[in-house]
C-alpha positions in Angstrom: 83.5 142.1 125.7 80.4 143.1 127.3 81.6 143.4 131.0 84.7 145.8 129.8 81.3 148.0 127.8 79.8 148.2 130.9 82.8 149.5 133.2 83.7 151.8 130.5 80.1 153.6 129.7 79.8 155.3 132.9 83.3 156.3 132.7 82.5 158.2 129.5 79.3 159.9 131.6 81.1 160.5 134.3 83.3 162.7 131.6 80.4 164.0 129.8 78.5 165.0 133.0 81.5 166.7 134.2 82.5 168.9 131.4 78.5 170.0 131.5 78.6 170.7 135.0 82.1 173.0 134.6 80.4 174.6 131.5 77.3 175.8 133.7 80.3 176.4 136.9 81.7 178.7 134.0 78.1 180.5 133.5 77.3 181.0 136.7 80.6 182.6 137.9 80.4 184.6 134.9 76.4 185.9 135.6 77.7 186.8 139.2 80.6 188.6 138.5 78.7 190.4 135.8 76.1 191.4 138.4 78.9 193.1 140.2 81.0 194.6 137.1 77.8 195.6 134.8 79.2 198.6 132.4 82.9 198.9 133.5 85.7 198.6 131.6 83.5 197.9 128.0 85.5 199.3 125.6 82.7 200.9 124.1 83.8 203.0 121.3 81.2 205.5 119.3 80.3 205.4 115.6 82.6 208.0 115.1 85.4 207.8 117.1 88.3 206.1 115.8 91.4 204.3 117.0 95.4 205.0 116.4 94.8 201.9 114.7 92.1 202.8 112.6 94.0 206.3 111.9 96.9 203.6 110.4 94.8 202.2 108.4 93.2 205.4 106.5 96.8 206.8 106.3 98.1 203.5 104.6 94.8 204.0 102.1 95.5 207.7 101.3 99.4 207.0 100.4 98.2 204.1 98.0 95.8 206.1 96.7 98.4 209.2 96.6 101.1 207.1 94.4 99.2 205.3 92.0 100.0 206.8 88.9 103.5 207.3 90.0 104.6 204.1 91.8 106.2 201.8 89.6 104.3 199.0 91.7 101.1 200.1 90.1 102.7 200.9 86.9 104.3 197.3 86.1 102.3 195.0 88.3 99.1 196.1 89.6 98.2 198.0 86.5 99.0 195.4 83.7 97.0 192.7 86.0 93.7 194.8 85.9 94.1 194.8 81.5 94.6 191.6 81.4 91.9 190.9 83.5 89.8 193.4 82.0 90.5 192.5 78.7 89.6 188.6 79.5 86.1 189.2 80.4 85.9 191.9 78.0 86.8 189.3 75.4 83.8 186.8 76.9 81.2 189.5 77.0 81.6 190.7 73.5 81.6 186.8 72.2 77.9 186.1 73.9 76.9 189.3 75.7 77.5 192.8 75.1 77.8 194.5 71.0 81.0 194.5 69.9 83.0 197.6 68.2 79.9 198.9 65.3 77.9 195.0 66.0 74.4 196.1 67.5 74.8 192.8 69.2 77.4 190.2 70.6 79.6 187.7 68.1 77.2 184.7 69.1 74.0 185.2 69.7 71.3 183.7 71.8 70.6 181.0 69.5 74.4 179.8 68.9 75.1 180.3 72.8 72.2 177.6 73.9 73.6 175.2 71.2 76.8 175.8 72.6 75.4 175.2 76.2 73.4 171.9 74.9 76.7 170.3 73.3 79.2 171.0 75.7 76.7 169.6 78.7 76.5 166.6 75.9 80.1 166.0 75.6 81.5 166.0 79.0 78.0 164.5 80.1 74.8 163.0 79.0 71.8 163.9 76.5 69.9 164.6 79.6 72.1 167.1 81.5 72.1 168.6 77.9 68.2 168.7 77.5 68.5 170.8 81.5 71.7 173.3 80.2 69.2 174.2 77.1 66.2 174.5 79.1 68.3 176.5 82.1 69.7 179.0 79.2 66.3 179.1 76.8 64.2 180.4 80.2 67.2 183.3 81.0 65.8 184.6 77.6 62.0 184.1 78.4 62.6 185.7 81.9 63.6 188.8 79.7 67.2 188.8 81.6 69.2 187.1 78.5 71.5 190.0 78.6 72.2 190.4 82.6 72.6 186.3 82.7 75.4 186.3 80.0 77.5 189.1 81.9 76.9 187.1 84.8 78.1 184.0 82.7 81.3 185.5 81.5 82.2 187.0 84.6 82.1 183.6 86.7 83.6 181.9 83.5 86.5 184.5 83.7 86.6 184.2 87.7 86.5 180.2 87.3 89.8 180.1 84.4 92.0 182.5 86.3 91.2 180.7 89.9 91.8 177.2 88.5 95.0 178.1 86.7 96.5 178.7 90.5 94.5 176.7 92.9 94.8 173.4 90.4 98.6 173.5 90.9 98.5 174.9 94.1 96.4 171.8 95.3 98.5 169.3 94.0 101.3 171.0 95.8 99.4 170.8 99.1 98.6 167.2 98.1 102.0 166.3 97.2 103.9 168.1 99.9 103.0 168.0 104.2 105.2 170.7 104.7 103.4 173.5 101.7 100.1 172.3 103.1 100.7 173.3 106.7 102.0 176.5 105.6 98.8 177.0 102.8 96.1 176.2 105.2 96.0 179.3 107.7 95.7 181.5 104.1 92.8 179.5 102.8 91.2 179.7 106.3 91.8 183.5 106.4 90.3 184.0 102.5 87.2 181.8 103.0 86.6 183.5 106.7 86.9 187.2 105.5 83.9 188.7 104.6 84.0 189.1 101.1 82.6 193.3 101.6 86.5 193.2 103.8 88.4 192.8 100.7 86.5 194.5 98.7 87.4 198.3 99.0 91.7 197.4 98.7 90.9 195.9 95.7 89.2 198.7 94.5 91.7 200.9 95.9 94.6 198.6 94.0 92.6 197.7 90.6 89.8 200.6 90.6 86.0 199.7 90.4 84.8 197.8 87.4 85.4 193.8 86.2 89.1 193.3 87.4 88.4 194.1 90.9 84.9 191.8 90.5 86.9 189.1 89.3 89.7 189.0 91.3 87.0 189.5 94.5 85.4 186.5 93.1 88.5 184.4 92.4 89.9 185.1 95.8 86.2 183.6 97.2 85.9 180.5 94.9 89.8 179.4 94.9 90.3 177.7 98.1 87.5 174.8 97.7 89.4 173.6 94.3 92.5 174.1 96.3 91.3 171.8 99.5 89.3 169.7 97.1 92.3 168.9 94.7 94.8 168.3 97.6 92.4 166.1 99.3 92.6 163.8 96.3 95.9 163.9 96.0 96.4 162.7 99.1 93.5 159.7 98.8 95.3 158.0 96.2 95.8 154.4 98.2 99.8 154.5 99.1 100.6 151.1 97.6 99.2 152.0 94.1 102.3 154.7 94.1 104.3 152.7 95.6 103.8 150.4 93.3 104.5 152.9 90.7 108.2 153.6 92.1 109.1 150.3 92.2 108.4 150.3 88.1 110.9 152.8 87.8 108.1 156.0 87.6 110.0 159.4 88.0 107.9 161.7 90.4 106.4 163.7 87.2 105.1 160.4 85.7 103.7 159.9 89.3 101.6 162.1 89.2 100.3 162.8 85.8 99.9 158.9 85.1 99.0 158.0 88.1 98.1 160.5 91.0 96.0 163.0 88.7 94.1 160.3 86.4 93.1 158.1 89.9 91.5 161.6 91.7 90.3 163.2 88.5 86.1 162.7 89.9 87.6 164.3 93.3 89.0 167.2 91.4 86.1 167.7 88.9 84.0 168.1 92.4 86.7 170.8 93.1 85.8 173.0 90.2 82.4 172.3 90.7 82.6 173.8 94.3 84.5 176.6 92.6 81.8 177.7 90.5 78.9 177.4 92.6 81.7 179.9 95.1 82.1 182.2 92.1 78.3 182.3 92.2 77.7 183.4 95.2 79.7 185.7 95.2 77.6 187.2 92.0 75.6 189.9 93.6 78.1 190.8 96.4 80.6 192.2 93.8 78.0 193.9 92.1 78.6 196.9 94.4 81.9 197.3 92.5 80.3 197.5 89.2 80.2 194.1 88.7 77.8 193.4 85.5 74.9 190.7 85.5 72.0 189.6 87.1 74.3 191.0 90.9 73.5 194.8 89.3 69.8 194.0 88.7 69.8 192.3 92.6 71.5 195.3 93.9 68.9 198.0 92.7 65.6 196.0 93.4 67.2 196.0 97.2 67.7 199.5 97.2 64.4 200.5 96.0 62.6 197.2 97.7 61.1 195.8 94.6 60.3 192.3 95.7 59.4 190.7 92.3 62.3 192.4 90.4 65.2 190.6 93.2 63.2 187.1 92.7 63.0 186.9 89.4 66.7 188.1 89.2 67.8 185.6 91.8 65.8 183.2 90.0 67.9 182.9 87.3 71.2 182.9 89.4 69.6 179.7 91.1 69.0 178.2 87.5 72.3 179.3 86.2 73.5 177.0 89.3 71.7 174.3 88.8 72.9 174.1 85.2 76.6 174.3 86.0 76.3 172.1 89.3 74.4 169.4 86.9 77.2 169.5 84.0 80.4 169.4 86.0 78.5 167.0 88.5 77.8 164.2 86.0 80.9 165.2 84.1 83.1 164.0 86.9 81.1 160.7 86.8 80.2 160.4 83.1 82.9 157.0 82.2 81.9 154.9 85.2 78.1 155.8 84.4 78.8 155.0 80.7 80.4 151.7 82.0 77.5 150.7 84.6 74.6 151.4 81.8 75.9 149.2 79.1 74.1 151.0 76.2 74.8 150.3 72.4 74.9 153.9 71.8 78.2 154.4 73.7 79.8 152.7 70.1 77.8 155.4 68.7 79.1 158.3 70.9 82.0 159.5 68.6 80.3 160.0 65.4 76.4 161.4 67.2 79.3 164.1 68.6 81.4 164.9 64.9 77.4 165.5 63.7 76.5 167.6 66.7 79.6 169.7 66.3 78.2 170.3 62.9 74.9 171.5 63.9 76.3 173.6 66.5 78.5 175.1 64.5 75.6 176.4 61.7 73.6 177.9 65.0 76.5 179.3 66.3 77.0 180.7 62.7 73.2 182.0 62.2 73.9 183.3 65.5 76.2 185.5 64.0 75.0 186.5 60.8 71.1 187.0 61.2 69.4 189.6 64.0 66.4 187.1 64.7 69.6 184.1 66.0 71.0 187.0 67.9 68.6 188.9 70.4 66.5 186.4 72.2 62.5 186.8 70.7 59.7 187.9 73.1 59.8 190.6 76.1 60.1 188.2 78.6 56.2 187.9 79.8 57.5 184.9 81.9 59.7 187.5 84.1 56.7 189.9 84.5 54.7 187.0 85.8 57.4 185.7 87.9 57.9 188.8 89.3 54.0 190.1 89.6 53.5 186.4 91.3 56.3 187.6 94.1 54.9 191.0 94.6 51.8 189.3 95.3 52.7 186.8 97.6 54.9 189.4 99.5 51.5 191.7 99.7 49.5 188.9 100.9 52.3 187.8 104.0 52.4 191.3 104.8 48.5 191.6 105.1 48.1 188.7 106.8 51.2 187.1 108.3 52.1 190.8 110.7 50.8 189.7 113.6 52.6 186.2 113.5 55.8 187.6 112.1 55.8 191.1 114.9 55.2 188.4 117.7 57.8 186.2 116.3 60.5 188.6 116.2 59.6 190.6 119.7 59.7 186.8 121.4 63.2 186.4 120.0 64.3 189.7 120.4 63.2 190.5 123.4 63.4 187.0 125.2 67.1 185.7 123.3 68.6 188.9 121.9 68.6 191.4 124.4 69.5 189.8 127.5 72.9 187.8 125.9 73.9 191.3 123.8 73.5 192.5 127.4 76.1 190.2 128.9 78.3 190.4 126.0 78.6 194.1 125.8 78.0 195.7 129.4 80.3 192.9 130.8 84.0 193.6 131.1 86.3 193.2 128.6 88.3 190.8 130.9 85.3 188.8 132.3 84.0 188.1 128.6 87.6 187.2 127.1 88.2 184.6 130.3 84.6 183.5 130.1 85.8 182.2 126.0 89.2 180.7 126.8 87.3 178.5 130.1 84.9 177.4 127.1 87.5 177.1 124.8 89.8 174.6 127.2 86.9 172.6 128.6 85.0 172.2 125.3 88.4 172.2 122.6 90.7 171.4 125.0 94.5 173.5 125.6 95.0 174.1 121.9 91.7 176.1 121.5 92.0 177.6 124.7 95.3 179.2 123.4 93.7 180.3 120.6 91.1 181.9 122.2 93.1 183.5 124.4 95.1 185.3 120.9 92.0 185.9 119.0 90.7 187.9 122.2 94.0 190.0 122.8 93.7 191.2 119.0 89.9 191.9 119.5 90.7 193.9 121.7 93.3 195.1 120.1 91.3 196.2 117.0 89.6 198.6 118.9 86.0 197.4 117.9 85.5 195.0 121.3 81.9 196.3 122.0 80.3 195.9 118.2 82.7 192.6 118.3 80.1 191.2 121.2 76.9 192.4 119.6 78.0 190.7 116.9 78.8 187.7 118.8 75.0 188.0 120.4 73.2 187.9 117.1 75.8 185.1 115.8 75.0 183.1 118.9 71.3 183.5 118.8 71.1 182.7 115.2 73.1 179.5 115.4 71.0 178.2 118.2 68.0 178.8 115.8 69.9 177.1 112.9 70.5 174.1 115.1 67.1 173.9 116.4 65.9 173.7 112.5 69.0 171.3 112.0 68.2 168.7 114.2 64.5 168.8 113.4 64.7 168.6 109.9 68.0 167.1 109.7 66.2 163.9 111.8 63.5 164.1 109.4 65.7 163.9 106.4 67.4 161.1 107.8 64.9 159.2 109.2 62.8 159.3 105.4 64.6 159.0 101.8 61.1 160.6 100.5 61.5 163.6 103.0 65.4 164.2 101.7 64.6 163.8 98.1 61.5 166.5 98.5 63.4 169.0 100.9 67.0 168.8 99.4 66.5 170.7 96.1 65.0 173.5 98.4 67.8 173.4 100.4 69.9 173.5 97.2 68.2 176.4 96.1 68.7 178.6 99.9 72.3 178.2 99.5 72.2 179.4 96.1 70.1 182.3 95.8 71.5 185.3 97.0 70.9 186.6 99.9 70.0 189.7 99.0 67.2 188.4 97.2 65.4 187.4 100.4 66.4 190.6 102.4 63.8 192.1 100.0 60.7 190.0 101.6 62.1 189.8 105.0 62.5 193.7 105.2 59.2 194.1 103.9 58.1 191.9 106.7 59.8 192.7 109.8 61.7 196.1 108.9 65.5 196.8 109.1 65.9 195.1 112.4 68.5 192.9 114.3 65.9 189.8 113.4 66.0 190.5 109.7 69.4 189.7 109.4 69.1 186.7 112.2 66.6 185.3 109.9 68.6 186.0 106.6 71.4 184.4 108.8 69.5 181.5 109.4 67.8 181.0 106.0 71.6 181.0 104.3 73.2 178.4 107.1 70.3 176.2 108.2 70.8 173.8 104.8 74.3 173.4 105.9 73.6 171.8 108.8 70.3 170.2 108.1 72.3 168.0 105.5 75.5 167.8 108.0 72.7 166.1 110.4 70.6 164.4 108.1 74.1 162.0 107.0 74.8 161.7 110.7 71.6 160.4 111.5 71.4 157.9 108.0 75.0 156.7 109.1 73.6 155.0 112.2 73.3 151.4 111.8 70.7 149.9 110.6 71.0 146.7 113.1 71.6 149.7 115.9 68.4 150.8 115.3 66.7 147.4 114.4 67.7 146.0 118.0 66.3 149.4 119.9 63.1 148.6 117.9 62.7 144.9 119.4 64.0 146.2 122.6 60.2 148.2 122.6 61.6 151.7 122.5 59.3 153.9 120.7 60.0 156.4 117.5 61.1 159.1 120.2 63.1 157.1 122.6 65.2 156.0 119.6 65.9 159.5 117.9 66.9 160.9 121.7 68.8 157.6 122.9 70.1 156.1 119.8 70.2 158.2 116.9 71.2 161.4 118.1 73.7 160.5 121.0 75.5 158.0 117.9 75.2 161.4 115.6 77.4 163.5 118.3 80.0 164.4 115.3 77.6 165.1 113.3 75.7 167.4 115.5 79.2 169.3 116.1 80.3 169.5 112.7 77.0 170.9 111.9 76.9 173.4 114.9 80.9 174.4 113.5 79.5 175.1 109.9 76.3 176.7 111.2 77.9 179.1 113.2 80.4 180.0 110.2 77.8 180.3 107.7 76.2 182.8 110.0 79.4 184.8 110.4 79.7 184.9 106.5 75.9 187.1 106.7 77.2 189.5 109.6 78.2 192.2 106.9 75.1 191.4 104.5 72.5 192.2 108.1 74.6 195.5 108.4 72.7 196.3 105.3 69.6 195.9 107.0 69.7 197.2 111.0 71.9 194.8 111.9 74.5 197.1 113.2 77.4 196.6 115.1 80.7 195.2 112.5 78.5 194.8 110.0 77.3 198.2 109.9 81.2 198.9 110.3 82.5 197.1 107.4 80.1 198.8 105.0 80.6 202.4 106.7 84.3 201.8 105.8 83.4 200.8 102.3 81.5 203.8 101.9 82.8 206.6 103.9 86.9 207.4 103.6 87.3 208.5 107.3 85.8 204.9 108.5 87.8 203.1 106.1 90.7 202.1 109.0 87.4 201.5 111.1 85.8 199.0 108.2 88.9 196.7 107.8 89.6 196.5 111.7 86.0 195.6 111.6 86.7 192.9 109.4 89.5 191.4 110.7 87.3 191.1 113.7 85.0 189.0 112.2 88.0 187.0 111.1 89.1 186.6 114.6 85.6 185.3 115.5 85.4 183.1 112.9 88.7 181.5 113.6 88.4 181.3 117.5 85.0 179.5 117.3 86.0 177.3 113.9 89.2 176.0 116.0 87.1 175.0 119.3 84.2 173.7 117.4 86.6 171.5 115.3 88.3 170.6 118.8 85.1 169.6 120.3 84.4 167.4 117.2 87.3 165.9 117.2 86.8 165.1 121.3 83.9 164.1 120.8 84.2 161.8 117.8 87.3 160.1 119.6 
């Protein structure tokens, strides 16, 4: 066993070294034949200029827009989907938000909505979840945004129904059947790749501004993870225990409702968790289609750079997150918890619920009947501080933090930024698009070198090549940066239970908040540059793959790392020779997710100097001429996405074999 180790290691180097040395072969033929073809054949196209297939585009939107009220499309289909949309999260916000009909104030007030929060969270958890659901919902009211949380509330309540009424079913399809996943998975790629601002201005254009098009925005966003999540456990359910089931005689519909669905009910509770915390974040992103909610209040503190005002908006989204990841979390785990504890309350359980129904019912019914039950007491002081406290701390980084912060972002920009958007965009077309389908064949292999290949010809075929490659610049850049935080934190997490459990809730919160909500101090302290959105980038993505590396680096064995420790290496010697070359996946995966998470930001740093598709894709949602211009723009950013997803997932998968 340990001569056939030893003759096969430096085989593997020899294949390691190799591919590295054709990598940097690839670079440096690259650099020299960009030294002699610097600013030919670029494709660069102007701000203004537009494409035949850009002009296809805006003709396609003006006949839509033309036929609306006359097409019998939009009469029968698209029209009756936006009522009963519209009508659905009407219904929710005139039960716990808004007044209804000649009611100064909702059907259940504040009082009767945080019993209502407290019991659910009790039922399909535990007393303590409950105890966090009525704490969560009682600060919305002392942050003095009860109002702006409960439109948020029913619009990701109304998002969540209507995207688990399809993906549920659609997931058990994938699960059940190879053939509907194969064809299901490209689409679900292409929705949760597609910046959210891409789809935004047809839905408006096929369901008007206002909740529909919010919702079905939303939906489209949060559906695919239920999908994945419920097919997934489908397909874990151990072979034998259905087999086992046909041989009793079990038709295929008693399959799967008495055995497939019960056995991967946890799995698909952590699908609708996934799909809430989606329909979350996609909260303030749809408020720029007159979404209502706490998105609205985001929105305007951006615009007129209120610091304190975004925070303590954003606040209560990350709250509203924790809440609903807590309750569907230990929902999906409440029976075997119950089980494990052994308590003489669970006998108890039935009748302590039959009494709290009662008392929910009389404060939902106070709610109802009496104006001090309905709108939440106080002017929210707590807010005020909240947001004074942000102001302040904003005022004192600017005061004090410039110099670091200017010299931070002229090292990056000037030493990282500049020189690769230089390559990217003043090389030729040609030399850049061979240059990614070497990569992709000697990192992915032939399948990702094909796809490479495709995803360049339709770059170039959308007519936005040169913003495509600043783009890729700032993309690259910021993923580096997100997997230099990765690894260092990510080792640190793994390395220490007391570092995870202190850094993971802060994590947690990053993915959560809205990114808009920390544009607002990073533009007040670096301006609306390039390196604002690289840093929003990396804020949103480095979490991902700090936890993607932290579980690499924990999955090591123990006795691996135990028998480097007698060997004498020290603390370093085993994180560079042990933990991290047995973490290889890990690091991969993380540098695949990274780089997506970074792409999903390219349209939010358009907002804020970024440029480039960004700026394209919101140029195109605001100005008719550049709407052709906006969705090739889009689609771009598709094409990125899926060309480095497919040889990142190739390299893992070369690299975990």
């Amino acid at each position: 066993m340990t001569v056939a180790l030893d003759k096969t290691a430096p085989l593997a180097g020899a294949r390691r070294l190799s591919r590295r040395m054709v990598v940097a072969a690839i670079l440096v033929v690259w650099l020299v034949l960009f030294a002699v073809f610097r600013g030919r054949q670029t494709l660069t196209l102007a701000a203004a200029d537009l494409t035949g297939l850009h002009r296809w585009f805006n003709d396609v939107n003006d006949t839509i827009g033309a036929n609306r009220n006359t097409n019998p499309l939009f009469l029968y289909f698209f029209n009756e989907i936006r009522l009963v949309i519209d009508n659905l999260v009407g219904f929710v916000q005139h039960l716990i938000s808004q007044p209804t009909g000649a009611r100064p104030v909702p059907q259940i007030g504040w009082l009767g909505v945080v019993g209502l929060a407290g019991y659910v969270s009790w039922a399909v958890a535990n007393w303590r979840v409950a105890l966090l659901a009525v704490a969560g919902f009682a600060f919305f009211g002392l942050q003095g945004l009860w109002q702006e949380s409960m439109d948020t509330l029913s619009l990701t309540v109304s998002a969540v129904l209507v995207a688990l009424l399809f993906a549920l079913p659609l997931g058990v399809w994938a699960g059940l059947s190879d053939r509907f996943n194969r064809i299901v998975t490209p689409l679900l790629d292409f929705m949760q790749t597609m910046p959210t601002f891409v789809y935004l201005a047809p839905l408006t254009l096929f369901f008007l501004i206002g909740p529909a098009s919010a919702t079905i925005a939303t939906l489209i966003y949060a559906a695919p993870p239920a999908i994945r999540i419920t097919a997934h456990a489908i397909r874990s359910v151990p072979e034998s225990t259905v087999e086992a089931a046909d041989s009793l005689g079990a038709t295929r519909r008693q399959t799967l409702l008495k055995v497939l669905l019960p056995m991967s009910r946890r799995t698909v509770v952590m699908g609708v968790n996934q799909t809430i915390m989606a329909a979350l974040a996609m909260v303030t992103i749809a408020a720029l289609i007159d979404a209502p909610g706490l998105g609205k209040t985001v929105v305007q503190a951006l615009q007129s750079l209120d610091v304190g005002t975004a925070f303590n908006a954003g606040l209560a989204i990350v709250v509203m997150a924790i809440v609903l990841d807590r309750v569907t979390t230990a929902a999906s785990g409440r029976e075997e918890a119950a089980r494990r504890s052994g308590s003489r309350f669970l006998t108890w359980r039935r009748p302590l619920l039959a009494v709290g129904a009662v008392g929910t019912a009389i404060l939902v019914y106070l709610s109802h009947t009496y104006v001090w039950a309905a709108e939440f007491p106080g002017d929210g002081g707590t807010g005020s501080s909240i947001a004074s406290a942000a102001d302040t701390a904003t005022t004192w980084a600017q005061d004090h933090l410039s110099g670091i912060t200017n010299t931070a972002r002229d090292i990056i920009t000037n030493g990282l930024l500049n020189p690769f958007q230089s390559l990217l965009t003043d090389s030729p077309w040609w030399l850049v698009g061979a240059a990614l389908v070497a990569l992709g064949a000697v990192l992915g292999g032939r399948f990702a070198a094909v796809t490479a290949a495709v995803c360049v010809g339709l770059l170039v075929g959308t007519g936005v090549w040169s913003d495509s490659m600043t783009t890729l610049a700032s993309t690259v850049v910021a993923t580096v940066l997100v997997m230099v935080l990765g690894v260092v934190f990510g080792v640190w997490m793994g390395r220490s239970v007391l570092v995870d459990r202190v850094l993971r809730p802060t994590l947690d919160a990053a993915q959560v908040m809205p990114p808009f909500v920390y544009l607002v101090p990073f533009l007040a302290l670096f301006g609306a540059t390039r390196f604002t959105a690289i840093v929003a980038a990396v804020v949103y993505a480095a979490p991902v793959a700090m936890k993607i590396i932290a579980d690499g680096v924990r999955a090591v064995p123990e006795t691996t790392v135990e028998a480097a420790t007698s060997a004498g290496c020290n603390t370093w010697q085993i994180i560079t020779k042990v933990q991290l070359p047995m973490s290889r996946s890990a690091l991969t995966l993380a540098t695949n997710q990274g780089l997506i998470y970074v792409l999903s930001m390219v349209v939010v740093g358009g907002l804020v100097g970024a440029g480039a598709l960004g700026y394209d894709v919101v140029a195109g949602f605001s100005q008719g001429e550049l709407y052709g211009k906006g969705l090739a723009a889009g689609l771009a950013i598709v094409l990125l996405g899926v060309m480095f997803d497919r040889i990142t997932q190739a390299a893992a998968r070369r690299t975990g074999a």
